[in-house]
TORLOVEX-267449 format. One record per residue (C-alpha): residue in three letters; x, y, z. Coordinates in steps of 0.2 Angstrom, whole numbers, plus 2048, in hexadecimal, padded with zeros to 3 digits. Each point is the difference from the previous one (the first is absolute). Layout:
BEGIN
ALAXYZ...
END
This chain:
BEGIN
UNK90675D7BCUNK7F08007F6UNK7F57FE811UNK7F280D7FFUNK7FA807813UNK7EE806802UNK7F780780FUNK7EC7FF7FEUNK7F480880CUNK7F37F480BUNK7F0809808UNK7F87FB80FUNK7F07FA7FCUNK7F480F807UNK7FB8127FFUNK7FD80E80CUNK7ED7FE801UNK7F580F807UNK7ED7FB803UNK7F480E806UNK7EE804805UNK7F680F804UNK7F27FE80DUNK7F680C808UNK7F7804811UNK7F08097FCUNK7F980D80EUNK7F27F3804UNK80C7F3801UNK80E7FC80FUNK80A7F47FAUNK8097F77EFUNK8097EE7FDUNK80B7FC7F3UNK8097EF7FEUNK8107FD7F4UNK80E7F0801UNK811804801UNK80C7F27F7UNK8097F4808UNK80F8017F3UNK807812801UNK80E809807UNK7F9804810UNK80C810801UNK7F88097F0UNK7EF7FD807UNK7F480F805UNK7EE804804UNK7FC8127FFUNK7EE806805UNK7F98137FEUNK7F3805805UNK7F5815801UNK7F2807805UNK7FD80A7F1UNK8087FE7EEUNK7F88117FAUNK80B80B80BUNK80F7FA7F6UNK7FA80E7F3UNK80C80980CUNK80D7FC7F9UNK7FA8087EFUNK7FE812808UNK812809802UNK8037FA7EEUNK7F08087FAUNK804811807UNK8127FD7F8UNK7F68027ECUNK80580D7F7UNK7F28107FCUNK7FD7FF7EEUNK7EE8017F7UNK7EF801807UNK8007ED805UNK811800808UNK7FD80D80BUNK7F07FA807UNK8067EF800UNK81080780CUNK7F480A80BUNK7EF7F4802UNK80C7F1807UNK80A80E80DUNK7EE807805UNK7FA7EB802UNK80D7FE808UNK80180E80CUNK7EE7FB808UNK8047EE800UNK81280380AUNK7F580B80BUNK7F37F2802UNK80D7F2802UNK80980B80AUNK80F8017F7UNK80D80A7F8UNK80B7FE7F2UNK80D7FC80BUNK7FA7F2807UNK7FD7FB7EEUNK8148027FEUNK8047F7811UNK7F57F3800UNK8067EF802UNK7F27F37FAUNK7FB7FC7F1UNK7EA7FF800UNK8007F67F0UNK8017F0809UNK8027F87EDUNK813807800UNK80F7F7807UNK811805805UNK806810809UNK7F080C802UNK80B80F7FEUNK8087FB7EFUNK7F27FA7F8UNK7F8811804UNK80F80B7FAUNK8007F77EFUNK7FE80F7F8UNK811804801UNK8037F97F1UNK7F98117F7UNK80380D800UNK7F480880CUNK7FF80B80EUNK7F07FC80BUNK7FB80F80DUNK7FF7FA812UNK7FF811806UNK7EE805809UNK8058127FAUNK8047FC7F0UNK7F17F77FDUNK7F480F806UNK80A80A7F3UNK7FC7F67F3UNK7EE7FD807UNK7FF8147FFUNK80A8027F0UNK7F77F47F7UNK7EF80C803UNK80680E7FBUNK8077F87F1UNK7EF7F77FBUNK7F6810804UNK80D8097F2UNK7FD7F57F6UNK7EC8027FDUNK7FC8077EFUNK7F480F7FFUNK7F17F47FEUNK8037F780FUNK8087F17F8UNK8117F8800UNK80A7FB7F1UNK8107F67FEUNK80A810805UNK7FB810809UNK8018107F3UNK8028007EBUNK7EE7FC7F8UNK7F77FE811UNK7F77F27F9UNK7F97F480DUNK7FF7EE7FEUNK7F17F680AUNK80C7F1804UNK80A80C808UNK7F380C807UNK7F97ED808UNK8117FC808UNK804811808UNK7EF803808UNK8017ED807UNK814804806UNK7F880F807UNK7F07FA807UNK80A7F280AUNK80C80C805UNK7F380B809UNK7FA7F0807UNK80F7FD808UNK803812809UNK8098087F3UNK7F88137FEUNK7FC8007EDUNK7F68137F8UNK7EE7FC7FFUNK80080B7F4UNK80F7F77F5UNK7F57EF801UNK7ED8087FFUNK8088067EEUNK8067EF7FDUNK7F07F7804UNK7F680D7F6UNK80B7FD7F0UNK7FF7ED803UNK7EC801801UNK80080B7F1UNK80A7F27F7UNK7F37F1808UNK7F080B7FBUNK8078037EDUNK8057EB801UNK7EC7FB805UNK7FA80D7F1UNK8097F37F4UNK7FA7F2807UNK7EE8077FEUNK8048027ECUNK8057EF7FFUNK7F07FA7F9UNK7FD80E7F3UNK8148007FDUNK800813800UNK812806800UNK80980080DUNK7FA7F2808UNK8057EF807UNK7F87EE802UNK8097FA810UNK80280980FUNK8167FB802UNK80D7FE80EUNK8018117FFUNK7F1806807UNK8017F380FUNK80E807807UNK7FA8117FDUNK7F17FC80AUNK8097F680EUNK807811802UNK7F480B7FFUNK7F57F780BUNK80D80480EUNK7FF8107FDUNK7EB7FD801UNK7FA8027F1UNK7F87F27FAUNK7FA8007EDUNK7F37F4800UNK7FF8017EDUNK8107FA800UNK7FF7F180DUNK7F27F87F5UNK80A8017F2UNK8107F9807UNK7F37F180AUNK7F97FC7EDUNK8117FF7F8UNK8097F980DUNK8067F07F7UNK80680D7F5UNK80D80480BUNK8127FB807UNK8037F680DUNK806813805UNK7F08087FDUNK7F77F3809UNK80B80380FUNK7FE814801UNK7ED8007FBUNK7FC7F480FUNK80C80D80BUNK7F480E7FBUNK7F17F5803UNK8067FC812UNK803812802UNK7ED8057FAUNK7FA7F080CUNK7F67F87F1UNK8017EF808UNK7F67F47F4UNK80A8067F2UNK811801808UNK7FD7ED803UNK7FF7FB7F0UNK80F80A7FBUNK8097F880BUNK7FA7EE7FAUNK8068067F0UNK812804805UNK8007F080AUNK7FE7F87F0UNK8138057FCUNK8057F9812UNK80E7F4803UNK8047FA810UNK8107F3804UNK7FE7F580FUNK8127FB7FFUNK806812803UNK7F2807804UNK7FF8107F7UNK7F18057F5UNK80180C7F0UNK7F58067F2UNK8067F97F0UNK7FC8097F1UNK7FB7F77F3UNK80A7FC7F0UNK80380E7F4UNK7FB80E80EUNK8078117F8UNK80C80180BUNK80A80E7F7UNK7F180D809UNK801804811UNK7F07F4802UNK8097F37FBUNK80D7FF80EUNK7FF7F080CUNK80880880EUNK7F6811800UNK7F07F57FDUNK8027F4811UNK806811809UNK7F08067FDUNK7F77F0803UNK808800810UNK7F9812804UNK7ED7F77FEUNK8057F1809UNK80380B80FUNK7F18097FEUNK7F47F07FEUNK8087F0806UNK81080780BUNK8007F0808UNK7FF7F37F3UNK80B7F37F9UNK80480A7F0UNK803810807UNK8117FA80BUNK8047F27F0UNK7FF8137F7UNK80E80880AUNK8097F17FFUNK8028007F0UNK8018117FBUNK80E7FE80DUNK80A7F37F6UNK7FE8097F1UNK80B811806UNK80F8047F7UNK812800809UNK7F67FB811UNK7FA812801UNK7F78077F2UNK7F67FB7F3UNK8018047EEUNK7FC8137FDUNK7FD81080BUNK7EF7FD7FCUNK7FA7EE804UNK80B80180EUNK7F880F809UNK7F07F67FCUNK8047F180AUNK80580D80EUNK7F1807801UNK7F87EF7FEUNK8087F780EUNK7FF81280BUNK7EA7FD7FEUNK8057EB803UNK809803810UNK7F480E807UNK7EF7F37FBUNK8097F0808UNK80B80780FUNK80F7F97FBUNK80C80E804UNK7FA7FF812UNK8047EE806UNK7FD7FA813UNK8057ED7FFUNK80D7F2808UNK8067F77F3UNK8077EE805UNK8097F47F4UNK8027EF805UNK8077F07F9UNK7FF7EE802UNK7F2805810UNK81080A808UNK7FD814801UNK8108077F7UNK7FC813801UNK7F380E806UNK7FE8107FAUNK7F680F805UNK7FB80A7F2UNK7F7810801UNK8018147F7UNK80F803809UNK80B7F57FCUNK7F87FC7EFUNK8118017F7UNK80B7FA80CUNK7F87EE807UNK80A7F07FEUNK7F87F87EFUNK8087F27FEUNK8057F0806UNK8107F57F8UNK8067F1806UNK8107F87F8UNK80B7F1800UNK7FE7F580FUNK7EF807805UNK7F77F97F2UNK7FD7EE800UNK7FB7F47F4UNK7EE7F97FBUNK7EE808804UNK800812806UNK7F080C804UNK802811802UNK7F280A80DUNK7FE8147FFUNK7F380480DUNK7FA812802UNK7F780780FUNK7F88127FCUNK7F98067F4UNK8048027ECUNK8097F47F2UNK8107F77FFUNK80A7FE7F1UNK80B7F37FFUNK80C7F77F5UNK80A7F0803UNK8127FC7F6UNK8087EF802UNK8118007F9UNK80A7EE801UNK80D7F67F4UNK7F77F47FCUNK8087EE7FBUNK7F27F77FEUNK8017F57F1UNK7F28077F7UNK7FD812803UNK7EE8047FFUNK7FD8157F7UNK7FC80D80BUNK7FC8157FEUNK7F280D807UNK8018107F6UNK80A7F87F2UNK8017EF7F8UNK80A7F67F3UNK7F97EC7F9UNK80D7FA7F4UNK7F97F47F3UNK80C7F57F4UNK7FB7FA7F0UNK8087F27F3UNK8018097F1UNK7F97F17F1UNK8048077EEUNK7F08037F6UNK8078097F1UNK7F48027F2UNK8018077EEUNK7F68107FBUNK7FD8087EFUNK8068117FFUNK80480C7F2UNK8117FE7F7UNK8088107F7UNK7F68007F0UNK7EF7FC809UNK8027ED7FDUNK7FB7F580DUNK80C7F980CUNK8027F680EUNK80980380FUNK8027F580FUNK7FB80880EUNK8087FC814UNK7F27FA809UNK8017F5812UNK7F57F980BUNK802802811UNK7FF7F280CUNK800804814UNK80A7F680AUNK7FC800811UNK80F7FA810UNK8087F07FCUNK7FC8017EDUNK80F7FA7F4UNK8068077F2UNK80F7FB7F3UNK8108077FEUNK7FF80E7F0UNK7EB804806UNK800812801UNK7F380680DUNK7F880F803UNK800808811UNK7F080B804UNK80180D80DUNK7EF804808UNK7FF81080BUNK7F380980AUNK800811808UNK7F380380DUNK8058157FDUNK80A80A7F5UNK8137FD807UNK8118077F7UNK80F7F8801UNK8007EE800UNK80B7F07FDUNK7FC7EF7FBUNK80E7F4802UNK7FB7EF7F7UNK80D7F2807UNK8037F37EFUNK8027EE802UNK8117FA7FEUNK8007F57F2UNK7F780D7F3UNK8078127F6UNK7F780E7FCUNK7FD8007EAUNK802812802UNK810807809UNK7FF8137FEUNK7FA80980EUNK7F680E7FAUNK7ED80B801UNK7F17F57FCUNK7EE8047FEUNK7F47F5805UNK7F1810804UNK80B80180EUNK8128097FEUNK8127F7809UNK8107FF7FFUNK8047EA7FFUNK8107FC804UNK8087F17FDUNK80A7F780CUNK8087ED801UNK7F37FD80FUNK7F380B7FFUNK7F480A7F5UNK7FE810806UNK7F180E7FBUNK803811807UNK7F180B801UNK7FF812800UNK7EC800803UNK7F17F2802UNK7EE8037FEUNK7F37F880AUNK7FB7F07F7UNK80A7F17F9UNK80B8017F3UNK80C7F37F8UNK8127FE7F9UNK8097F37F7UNK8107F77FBUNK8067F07F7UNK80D7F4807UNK80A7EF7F9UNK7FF7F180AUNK8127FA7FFUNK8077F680FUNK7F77EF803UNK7FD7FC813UNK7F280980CUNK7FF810804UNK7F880B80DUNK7FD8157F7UNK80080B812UNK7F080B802UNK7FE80F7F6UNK80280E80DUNK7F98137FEUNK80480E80DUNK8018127FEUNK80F80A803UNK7F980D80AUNK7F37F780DUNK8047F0809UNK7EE7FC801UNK7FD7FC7EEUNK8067EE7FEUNK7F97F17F5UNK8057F07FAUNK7FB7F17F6UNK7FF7ED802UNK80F7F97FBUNK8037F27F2UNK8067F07FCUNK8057FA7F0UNK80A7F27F9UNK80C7FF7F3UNK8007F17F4UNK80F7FF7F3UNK7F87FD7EF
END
């Protein structure tokens, strides 16, 4: 009558593993190989290998362009930043050969880092509450609207301000971004008032000549005056030299302070030297940006990272705006180089919601960028055979040219019973001319007794660690200023690597390493515990560790949810109580995101044993 009945749950000993690669085919090459090992202890049914693969990454920005033309008018900046992308995107449809129906209709996704259904993953934006345009009539309208509402908005002295009307006073930031908007606008077809832009220009010279008299009183220090030419005047003059005026004065200036600078300033000043052809001093400006250049072989993207305490609070201080740009001279002086496609690639990974990126602003500045990319590289106009093989068998072939640019079979996915075990090489062979993107995901549940970490884009190392007490006894000031001493919690941490013991009652501290290639938002780590040890802390609860999440606890796992990541590495931490004597195996710690398949990561799993005290 006293009998006591329990049921316990027993995992299988494995994990849904997903190993990926990126690899590319460059236009002077023909072919690329890649090997990987599929386990021999796996549930063959949950196994799959999916491979990608696109002629061109930057015509994804397509997918950005009925959700520009969705924004809202509001100030200066709104509106320009509403109308510039519908006019880019008006030529580059018309260049592609394109409408915004297609856009809506197409069936492939030309990020071939993204997995599952194309058409989903390119509708995620339904999850706000936007209303994208995929009219070609409604985009002229705005294209025309957008016009008219800049020209309204010109104050009496031919500048702009933040709103059209009240003061009229007219900001140069401002002033900078409309004649640009406009000046690529005009560019692209779109019918802009000379007159409208010839006062714009004139107001924007005025401001540059009144910049240079300051920097000329520098060494006297007669008021006003100023010791640096800033970020400021290079955009101004990337601007104006457009418009072809080129302030000498003010090159020379910007040249001899160019240390001075942002990252930013760098970028726009070498864009206005490109312009003006001054070669010798264009090349060391790009040596200087290159400086900043990080390129990743593992998933080959390249990025310009700004260095530590950047003010990124100013509008020089933004990443995404800053690589947009870089990207614009890539195309004008190396369209072809390693850094330029690393460049899309990355400022592909970094869009928010699949589409878009983080403002009206950067976003119409990556459109414009990748608009310049795809017109200096070709990519928008494919003429290839694409051919995947595996294991020296051909498993598909696909033509892929302009026409059928957003329609073409992308993918190839093997499942179950068509993937067998041991050493595998994958073959993409491309006849014709222009690159192949590709990216390979290998999925299997593996049961291999010791399961090795894995992850591209994201990555997670766990780390335990025997915690040894080291308490020590400070002096600290009592309540009437005496001395005092306090004993202070101290412990030394020693590692403990797979087949370390500890005894029952250690407490261990369990360190949770994770990297970010890109900014990504909504993450979950799952941390599996060993059987025979608790958590010392059982609330669940927000922790800060530079980085915010949500940690739940749970009888099998610890679990970190993430609302957003950085790029970088960043750490959390919990304590456990080894209690249960015997060995024990602690599952690998697993990290996923919730709303794109392809980002998966695991560590190395762990053995530890248990010895009763």
């Amino acid at each position: 009558s006293d009998a006591v009945e329990m049921s316990f749950p027993v995992y299988v000993h494995g994990i849904l593993k997903t190993e990926s690669w990126a690899g590319t085919i460059r236009p002077d090459e023909n072919d690329a190989t890649l090997g990987f090992r599929v386990p021999e202890e796996r549930k063959p049914e949950q196994s799959v290998l999916e491979i990608r693969y696109s002629p061109t990454l930057a015509a994804a920005m397509v997918d950005a362009l009925p959700y520009m033309l969705a924004y809202p008018y509001g100030c200066t900046e709104q509106t320009l930043n509403r109308f510039l992308p519908a006019a880019i995107t008006q030529q580059t449809l018309l260049n592609m050969d394109l409408n915004l129906e297609d856009i809506r209709n197409k069936r492939t996704n030309l990020n071939a880092q993204e997995i599952g259904e194309d058409q989903q993953r390119a509708q995620q934006w339904k999850r706000f509450d936007t209303n994208p345009v995929f009219s070609q009539s409604e985009m002229q309208e705005i294209v025309n609207a957008g016009v008219t509402r800049l020209t309204n908005m010109q104050n009496p002295d031919g500048g702009w301000g933040w709103f059209g009307g009240g003061r009229h006073y007219s900001y140069p930031h401002t002033t900078a971004v409309v004649i640009h908007g406009l000046q690529v606008a005009r560019e692209n077809g779109i019918d802009v008032d000379a007159t409208v832009l010839s006062r714009g220009i004139k107001w924007l010279s005025n401001h540059q000549d009144a910049e240079v008299e300051k920097l000329k009183r520098a060494t006297s220090k007669t008021r006003p005056y100023k010791l640096y030419a800033d970020n400021r005047d290079a955009l101004i003059y990337m601007i104006l030299t457009e418009a072809d005026v080129n302030n000498v004065q003010m090159q020379d200036f910007l040249y001899r302070d160019r240390t001075k600078l942002s990252v930013y300033g760098m970028v726009v000043f070498g864009l206005g030297l490109e312009t003006v052809a001054q070669q010798e001093r264009l090349t060391m400006v790009v040596r200087n940006i290159e400086q900043y250049l990080i390129q990743d072989e593992e998933n080959e993207t390249a990025y310009l990272e700004l260095p530590v305490g950047h003010s990124w609070w100013y509008w020089y201080g933004d990443e995404i705006e800053t690589n947009a740009f870089y990207l614009k001279l890539l195309a004008r002086v190396k369209p072809q180089s390693l850094q330029a496609s690393r460049l899309v690639k990355y400022l592909l990974n970094n869009r928010k919601h699949a589409t878009y990126w983080k403002s009206t602003r950067d976003t119409s500045l990556c459109i414009e960028a990748f608009a310049e990319y795809l017109k200096a590289t070709g990519e928008a106009s494919p003429e290839m055979t694409v051919e995947v093989w595996l294991d020296g068998e051909k498993h598909k072939e696909v033509k892929i040219e302009a026409s059928n640019l957003f329609s073409f079979d992308n993918k190839l996915i093997l499942k179950g019973d068509e993937i067998t075990s041991g050493d595998h090489k994958v073959e993409i062979r491309r006849q014709g001319k222009g690159p192949v993107y590709f990216n390979v995901y290998s999925t299997n549940f593996t049961r291999e007794d010791f399961i090795e970490k894995a992850g591209l884009e994201i990555k997670v190392e766990r780390r335990y660690y025997k915690l040894v007490a080291n308490h020590k006894e400070v002096d600290v000031a009592g309540n009437r200023g005496q001395v005092v001493q306090q004993k202070k919690e101290n412990y030394k941490r020693i590692p403990l690597s797979t087949g370390d013991h500890v005894e029952s009652g250690d407490i261990i501290e369990v360190e949770l390493l994770l990297e970010s290639k890109n900014d990504y938002e909504y993450l979950m780590f799952e941390d599996r515990k060993a059987a025979g040890v608790e958590p010392v802390d059982v609330r669940s609860g927000w922790v800060y560790s530079g980085l915010s999440a949500y940690r739940e606890m749970r009888d099998e796992s610890v679990n970190y949810f993430l609302h957003r990541i950085s790029r970088g590495k960043h750490s959390f931490t919990y304590k456990v109580r080894a209690e249960i004597p015997g060995k024990f195996s602690a599952l690998p710690t697993i990290g996923y995101a919730m709303y794109a398949p392809e980002l998966r990561a695991n560590s190395d799993e762990i053995k530890i044993e248990i010895i009763d005290k």
